[in-house]
C-alpha positions in Angstrom: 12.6 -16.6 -5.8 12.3 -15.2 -9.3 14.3 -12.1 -10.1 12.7 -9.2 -11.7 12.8 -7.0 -14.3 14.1 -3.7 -13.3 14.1 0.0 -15.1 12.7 3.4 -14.9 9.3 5.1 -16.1 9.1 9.1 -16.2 6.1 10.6 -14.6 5.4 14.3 -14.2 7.0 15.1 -11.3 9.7 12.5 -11.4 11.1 9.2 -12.2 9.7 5.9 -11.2 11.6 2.8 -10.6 10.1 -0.1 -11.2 10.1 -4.2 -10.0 8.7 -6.2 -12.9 8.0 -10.2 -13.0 6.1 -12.1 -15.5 6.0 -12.1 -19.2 7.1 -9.4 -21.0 4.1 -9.7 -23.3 1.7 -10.1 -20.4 -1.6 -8.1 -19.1 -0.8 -5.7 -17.0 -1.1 -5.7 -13.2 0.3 -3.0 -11.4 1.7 -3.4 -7.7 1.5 -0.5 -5.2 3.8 -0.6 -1.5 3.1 0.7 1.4 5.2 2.1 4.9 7.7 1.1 6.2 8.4 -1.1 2.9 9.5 -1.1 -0.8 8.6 -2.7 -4.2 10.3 -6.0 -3.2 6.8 -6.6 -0.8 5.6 -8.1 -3.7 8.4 -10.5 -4.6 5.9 -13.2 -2.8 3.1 -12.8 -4.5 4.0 -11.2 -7.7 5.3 -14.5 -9.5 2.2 -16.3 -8.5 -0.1 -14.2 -10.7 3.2 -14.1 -13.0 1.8 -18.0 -13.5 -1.3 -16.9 -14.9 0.3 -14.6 -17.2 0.2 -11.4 -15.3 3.0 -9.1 -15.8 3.3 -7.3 -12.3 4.6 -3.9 -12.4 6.0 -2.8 -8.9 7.1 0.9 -8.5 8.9 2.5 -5.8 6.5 4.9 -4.3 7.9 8.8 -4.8 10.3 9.4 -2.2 11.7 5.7 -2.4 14.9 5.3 -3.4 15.7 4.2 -6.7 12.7 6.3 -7.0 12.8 10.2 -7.1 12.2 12.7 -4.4 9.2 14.7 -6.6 9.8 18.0 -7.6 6.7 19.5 -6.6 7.5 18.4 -3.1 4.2 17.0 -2.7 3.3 13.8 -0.9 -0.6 14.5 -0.4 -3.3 11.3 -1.7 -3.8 13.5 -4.4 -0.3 13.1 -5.8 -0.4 9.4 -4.7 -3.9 9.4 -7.1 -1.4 11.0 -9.8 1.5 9.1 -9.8 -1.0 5.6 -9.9 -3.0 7.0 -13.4 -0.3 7.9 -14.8 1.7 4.8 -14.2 -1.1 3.0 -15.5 0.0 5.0 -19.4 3.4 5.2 -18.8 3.7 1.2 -18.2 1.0 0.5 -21.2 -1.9 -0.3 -19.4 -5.2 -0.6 -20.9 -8.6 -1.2 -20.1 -8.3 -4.6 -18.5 -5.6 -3.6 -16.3 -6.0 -3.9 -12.8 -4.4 -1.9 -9.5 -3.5 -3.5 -6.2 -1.9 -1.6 -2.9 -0.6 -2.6 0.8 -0.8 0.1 3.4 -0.2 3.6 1.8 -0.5 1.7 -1.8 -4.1 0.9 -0.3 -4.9 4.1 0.6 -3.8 5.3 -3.2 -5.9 2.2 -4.6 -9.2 3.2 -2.1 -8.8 6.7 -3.6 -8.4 5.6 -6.9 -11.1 3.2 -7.4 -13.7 6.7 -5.5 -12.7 8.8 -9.1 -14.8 7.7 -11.6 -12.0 8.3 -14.2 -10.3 6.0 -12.9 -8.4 4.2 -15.9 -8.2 0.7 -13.7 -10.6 -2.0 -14.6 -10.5 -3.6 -10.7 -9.1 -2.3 -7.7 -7.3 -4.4 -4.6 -7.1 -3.2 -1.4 -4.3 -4.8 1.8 -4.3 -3.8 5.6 -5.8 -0.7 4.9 -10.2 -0.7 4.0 -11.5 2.6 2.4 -11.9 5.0 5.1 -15.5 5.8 4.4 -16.3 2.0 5.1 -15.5 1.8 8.8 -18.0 4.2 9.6 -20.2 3.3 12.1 -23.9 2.3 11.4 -26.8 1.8 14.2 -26.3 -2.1 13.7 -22.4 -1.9 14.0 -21.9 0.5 16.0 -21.1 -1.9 19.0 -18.5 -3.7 17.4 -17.2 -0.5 15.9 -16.5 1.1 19.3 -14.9 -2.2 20.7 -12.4 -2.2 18.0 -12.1 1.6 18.2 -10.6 1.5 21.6 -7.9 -0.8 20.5 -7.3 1.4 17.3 -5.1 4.2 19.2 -2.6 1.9 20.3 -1.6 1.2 17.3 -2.1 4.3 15.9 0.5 5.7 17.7 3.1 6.3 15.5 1.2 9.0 13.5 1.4 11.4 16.3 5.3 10.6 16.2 5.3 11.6 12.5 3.6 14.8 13.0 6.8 15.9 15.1 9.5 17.8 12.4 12.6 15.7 12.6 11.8 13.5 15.5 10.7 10.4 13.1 13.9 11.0 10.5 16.3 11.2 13.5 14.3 8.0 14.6 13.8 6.4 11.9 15.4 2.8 11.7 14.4 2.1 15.3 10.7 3.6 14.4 10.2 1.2 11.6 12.3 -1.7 13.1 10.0 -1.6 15.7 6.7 -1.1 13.5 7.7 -4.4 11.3 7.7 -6.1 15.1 4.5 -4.8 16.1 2.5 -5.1 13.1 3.4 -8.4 12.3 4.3 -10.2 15.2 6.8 -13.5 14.7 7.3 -12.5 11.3 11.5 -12.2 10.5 11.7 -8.9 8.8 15.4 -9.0 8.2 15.7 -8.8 4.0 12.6 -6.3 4.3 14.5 -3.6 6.7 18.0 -4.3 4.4 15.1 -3.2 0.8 14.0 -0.2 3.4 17.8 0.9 4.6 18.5 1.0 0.9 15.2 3.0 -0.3 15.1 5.3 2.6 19.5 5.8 3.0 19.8 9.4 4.7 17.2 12.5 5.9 16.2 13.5 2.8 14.3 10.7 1.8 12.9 10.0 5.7 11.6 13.5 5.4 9.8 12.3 2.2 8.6 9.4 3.6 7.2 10.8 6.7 5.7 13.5 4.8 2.9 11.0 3.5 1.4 11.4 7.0 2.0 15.0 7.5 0.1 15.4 4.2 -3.0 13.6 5.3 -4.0 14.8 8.3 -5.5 18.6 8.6 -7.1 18.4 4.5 -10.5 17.9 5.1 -12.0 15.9 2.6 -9.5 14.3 0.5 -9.5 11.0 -2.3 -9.0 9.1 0.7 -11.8 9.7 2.6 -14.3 9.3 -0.2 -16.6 6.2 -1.2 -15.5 4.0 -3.5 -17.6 3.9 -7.1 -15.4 1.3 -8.9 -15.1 -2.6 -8.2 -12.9 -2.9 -5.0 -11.7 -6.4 -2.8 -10.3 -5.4 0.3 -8.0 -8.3 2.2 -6.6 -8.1 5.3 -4.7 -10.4 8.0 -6.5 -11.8 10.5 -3.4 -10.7 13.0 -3.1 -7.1 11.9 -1.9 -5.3 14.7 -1.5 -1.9 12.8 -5.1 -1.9 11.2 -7.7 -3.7 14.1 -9.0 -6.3 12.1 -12.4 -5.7 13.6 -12.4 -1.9 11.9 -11.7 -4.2 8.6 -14.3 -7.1 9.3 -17.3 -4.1 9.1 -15.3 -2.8 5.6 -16.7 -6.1 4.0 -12.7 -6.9 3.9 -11.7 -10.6 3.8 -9.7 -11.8 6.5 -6.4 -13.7 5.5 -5.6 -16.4 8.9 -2.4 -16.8 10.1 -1.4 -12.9 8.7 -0.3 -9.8 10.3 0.0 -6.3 8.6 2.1 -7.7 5.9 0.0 -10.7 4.6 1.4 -10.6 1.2 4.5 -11.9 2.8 3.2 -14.0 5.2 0.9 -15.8 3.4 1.7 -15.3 0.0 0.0 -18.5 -1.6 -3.6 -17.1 0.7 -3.3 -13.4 -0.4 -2.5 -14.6 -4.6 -5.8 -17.4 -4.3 -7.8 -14.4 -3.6 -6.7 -12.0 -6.1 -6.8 -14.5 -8.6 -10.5 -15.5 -7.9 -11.2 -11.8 -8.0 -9.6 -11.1 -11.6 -10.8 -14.5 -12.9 
């Protein structure tokens, strides 16, 4: 597997470390991870476009060890929203530059691509459609309540991160067991070592954690509104964190033989359709 570049960009509430592969020289894509994961989710895909002369930027979400813990605290979509423009000037993007995110990097990306300011030319979206899209209409709304049903028990683990402590005190069996769920049969050894090493003591579980006790109870946040720029949303067929059916009436692609984590899994699938999309 090709080693990448690593070193750190300041942004205004704290320093970014960042995963690069590709050319030095190269157009800029830049990478966003999700949870219970790192920057190293894109050590898969991220040479593959590194072929086509991409040069894939991969930053540690705030929170994320080598990454800061922020100084304002804040771990809201807003801030998410914040750190992702201004990565794209602290990393040299310009107008051609494109933004892709897994899980919580999804929900970032979804938001982004809803601000019309957004300084991204395309927008990709994994395991996690815009919210506004899996709204029901008269003609889906049977298939929507079939795959609502299923939804809670996966959801499950929100609830636990509402609790103060419980999920920090829990935390490597929580996620251990998350990787099994979401992505059943998929060996998620090297990923849990990246997350021990990214998420080390309380501090930084508090901060990761604190991503869902951030969304719920807003309102109307970047997350829940409609996307305005170009947008592909992918996700795996075998998704057992997102239903794949909620996804199917997003307009998202569906990647076969892919849980939660189908950059992983099917690395070679997931870079085909990225590519076709920035062609």
């Amino acid at each position: 597997m090709t080693a990448p570049r690593e070193y750190d960009v300041e942004l205004p509430s704290h320093s970014a470390h960042v995963l690069e592969w590709g050319p030095e020289d190269g157009r800029l894509l830049v990478a966003l991870h999700g949870f219970p994961d790192t920057a190293w989710t894109w050590r898969r895909v991220a040479p593959l476009l590194a072929e086509d002369g991409w040069r894939v930027a991969a930053p540690f979400l705030r929170g994320y060890a080598p990454s800061g813990l922020p100084a304002d605290g804040d771990y809201s979509v807003r801030a998410l929203v914040g750190d992702a423009i201004a990565l794209h000037g602290a990393l040299g993007g310009d107008a051609e530059t494109p933004l892709v995110g897994h899980d919580w990097g999804a929900i970032t990306t979804n938001a982004v691509a809803a601000d019309p300011a957004s300084p991204y030319a395309k927008h990709v979206s994994l395991a996690v459609p815009p919210f506004s899209a899996m709204n029901p209409t008269r003609a889906t709304l049977r298939p929507w309540a079939k795959a609502m049903v299923r939804q809670p028990l996966h959801s499950w683990y929100i609830a636990l991160n509402q609790v103060p402590g419980l999920s920090e005190r829990r935390f490597e069996w929580l996620t251990t067991r998350l990787w099994r769920l979401w992505s059943p049969g998929y060996d998620a050894t090297e990923e849990l070592a990246h997350l021990r090493a990214a998420v080390p003591d309380r501090a930084r579980a508090t901060a990761v954690v604190s991503y869902y006790r951030a969304l719920l109870g807003r309102g109307v946040t970047p997350a829940t509104l409609e996307p305005v720029h170009p947008l592909l949303v992918l996700h795996g067929a075998g998704d057992r964190c997102m239903e794949p059916g909620l996804a199917r009436l997003a307009g998202a692609t569906l990647v076969p033989g892919a849980g939660h984590f189908l950059q992983l899994e099917q690395p070679e699938a997931v870079a085909a359709e990225i590519r076709r999309y920035l062609a």
